[in-house]
C-alpha positions in Angstrom: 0.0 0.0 0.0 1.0 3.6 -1.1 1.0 6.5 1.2 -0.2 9.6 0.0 2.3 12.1 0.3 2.5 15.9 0.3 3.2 17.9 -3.0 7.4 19.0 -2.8 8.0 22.4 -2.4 8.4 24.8 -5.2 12.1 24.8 -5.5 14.2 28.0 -5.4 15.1 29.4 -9.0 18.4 31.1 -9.2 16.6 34.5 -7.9 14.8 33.4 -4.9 11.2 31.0 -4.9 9.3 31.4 -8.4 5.6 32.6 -8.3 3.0 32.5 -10.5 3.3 36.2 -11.9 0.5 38.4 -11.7 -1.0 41.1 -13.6 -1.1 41.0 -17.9 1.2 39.1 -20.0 2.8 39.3 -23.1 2.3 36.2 -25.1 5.8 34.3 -25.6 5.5 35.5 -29.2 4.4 39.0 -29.3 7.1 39.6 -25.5 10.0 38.4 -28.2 8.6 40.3 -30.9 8.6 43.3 -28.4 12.3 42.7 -27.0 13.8 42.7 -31.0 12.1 46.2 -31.7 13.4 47.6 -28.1 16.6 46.7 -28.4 17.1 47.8 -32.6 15.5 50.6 -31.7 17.2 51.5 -28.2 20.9 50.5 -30.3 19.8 53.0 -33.5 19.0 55.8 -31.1 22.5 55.3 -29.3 24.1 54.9 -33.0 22.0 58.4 -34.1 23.7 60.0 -31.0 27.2 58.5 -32.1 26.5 60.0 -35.5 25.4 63.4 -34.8 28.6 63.6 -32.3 31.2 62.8 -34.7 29.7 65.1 -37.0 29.2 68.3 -34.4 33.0 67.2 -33.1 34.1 67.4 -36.6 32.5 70.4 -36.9 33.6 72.3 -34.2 37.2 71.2 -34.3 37.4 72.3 -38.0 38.2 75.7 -39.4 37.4 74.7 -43.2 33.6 76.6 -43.4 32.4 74.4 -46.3 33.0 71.5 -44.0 31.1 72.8 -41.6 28.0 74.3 -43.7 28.0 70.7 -45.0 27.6 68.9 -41.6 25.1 71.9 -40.4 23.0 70.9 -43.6 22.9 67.4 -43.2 22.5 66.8 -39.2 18.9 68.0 -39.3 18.0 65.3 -42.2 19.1 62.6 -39.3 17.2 64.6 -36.7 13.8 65.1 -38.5 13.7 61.5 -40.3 15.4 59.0 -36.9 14.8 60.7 -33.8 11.2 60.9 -33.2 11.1 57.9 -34.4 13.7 55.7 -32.5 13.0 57.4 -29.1 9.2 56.9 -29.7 10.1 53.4 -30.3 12.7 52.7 -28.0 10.4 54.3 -24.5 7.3 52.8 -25.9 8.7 49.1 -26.1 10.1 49.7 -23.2 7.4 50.3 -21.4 5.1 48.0 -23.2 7.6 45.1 -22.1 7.5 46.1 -18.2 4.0 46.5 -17.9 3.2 43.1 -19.7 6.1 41.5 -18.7 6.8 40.4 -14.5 9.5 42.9 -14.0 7.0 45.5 -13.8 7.5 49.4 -14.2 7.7 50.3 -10.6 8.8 46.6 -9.0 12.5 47.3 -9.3 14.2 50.8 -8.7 16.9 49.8 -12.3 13.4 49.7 -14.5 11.9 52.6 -12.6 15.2 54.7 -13.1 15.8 53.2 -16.7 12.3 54.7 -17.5 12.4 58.0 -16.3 16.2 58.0 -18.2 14.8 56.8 -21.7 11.5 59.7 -20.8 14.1 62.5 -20.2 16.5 61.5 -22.8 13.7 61.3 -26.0 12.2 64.8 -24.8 15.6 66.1 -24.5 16.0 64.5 -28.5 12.8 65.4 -29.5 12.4 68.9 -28.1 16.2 70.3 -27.8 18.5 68.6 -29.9 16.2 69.0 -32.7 16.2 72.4 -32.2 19.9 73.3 -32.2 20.5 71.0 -35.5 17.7 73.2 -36.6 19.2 76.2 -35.4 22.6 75.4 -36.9 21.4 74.7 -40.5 19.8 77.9 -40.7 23.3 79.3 -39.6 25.1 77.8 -42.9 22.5 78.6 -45.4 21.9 82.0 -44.1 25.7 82.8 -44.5 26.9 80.4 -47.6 30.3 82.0 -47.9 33.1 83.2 -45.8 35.2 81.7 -43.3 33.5 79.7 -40.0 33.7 83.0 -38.0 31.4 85.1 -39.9 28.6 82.3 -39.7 28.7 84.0 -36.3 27.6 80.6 -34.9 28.2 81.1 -31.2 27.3 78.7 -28.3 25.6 76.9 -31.7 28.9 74.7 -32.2 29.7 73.5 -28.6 25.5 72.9 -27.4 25.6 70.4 -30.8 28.8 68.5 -29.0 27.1 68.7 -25.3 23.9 67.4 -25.9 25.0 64.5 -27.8 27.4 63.9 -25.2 24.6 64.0 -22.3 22.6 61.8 -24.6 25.1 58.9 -25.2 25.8 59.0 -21.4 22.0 58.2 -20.8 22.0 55.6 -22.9 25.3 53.8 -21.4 23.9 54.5 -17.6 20.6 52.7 -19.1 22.7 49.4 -20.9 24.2 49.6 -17.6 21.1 49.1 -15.9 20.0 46.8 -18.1 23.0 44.3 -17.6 23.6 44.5 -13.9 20.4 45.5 -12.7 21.2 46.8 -9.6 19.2 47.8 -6.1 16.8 44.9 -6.1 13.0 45.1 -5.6 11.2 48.4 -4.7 10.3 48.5 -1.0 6.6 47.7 -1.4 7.3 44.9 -3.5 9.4 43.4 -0.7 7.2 43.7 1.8 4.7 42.2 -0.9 6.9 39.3 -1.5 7.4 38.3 2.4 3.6 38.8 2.7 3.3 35.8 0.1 
């Protein structure tokens, strides 16, 4: 005769006792679908900020005026046509993935910080950076000829190399992040967690 005996504890996965998550998911098809698009689009956006670096560096450290009236020109076609685009992209999948997804927005202080990162960062694109590309094309077509000081470009030259800069430093604090999330669960969510 067989003894009936109890059901074995759920074991430990390599982050602590698995739980059923709660809350809306992604189907397995459409969560992978989601992660390709985040991560093209979060790596084109970092590549767009590479880009428009080397070309305002260029263009600052240059004293050849057509060079510069040629990287003025063309840094706006980049801005208009990639970065609404790829920052749309990259924040919405983002958040798409953590709301339908068990990580959650607001579980774990990296997502939570990663998110208001990627928010700041594509209104900073959208709003300022197109604006100075903006700004500096209309500097080289409105003065076509003579040397790069009568374009009388100004703070023009060295806000094009800055915001770039504070850019690509978003984006490497946010890979960070995203490889070694750091700071574990939120405090409700522990307290949550011991609770179940």
């Amino acid at each position: 005769m067989t003894v009936p005996t109890a059901p074995a504890p759920a074991t430990p996965g390599p982050r602590g006792p698995r739980s059923k998550p709660s809350g809306v998911q992604l189907p397995p098809p459409v969560r992978k679908t989601m992660v390709v698009l985040h991560v093209i689009s979060s790596v084109s956006w970092l590549a767009l900020m590479l880009c428009v670096l080397a070309m305002s560096t260029t263009a600052l450290l240059t004293d050849d005026a057509d060079t510069v009236r040629a990287l003025y020109r063309a840094m706006p076609v980049l801005g208009d046509t990639l970065i609404l685009p790829l920052s749309l992209l990259s924040v919405l999948t983002g958040l798409a993935l953590s709301l339908g997804t068990p990580w959650r927005i607001f579980k774990y202080r990296w997502i939570t910080v990663k998110f208001w990162l990627s928010l700041a960062a594509a209104a900073a694109s959208i709003f300022q950076l197109t604006a100075r590309l903006h700004e500096a094309a209309h500097l080289a077509v409105t003065h076509p000829t003579g040397p790069v000081s009568a374009m009388h470009l100004g703070f023009v030259r060295y806000n094009l190399v800055i915001v770039p800069t504070i850019a690509l430093t978003v984006y490497v604090i946010n890979v960070w992040l995203s490889v070694f999330k750091p700071w574990g669960l939120r405090p409700r969510w522990v307290a949550k967690n011991r609770r179940s």
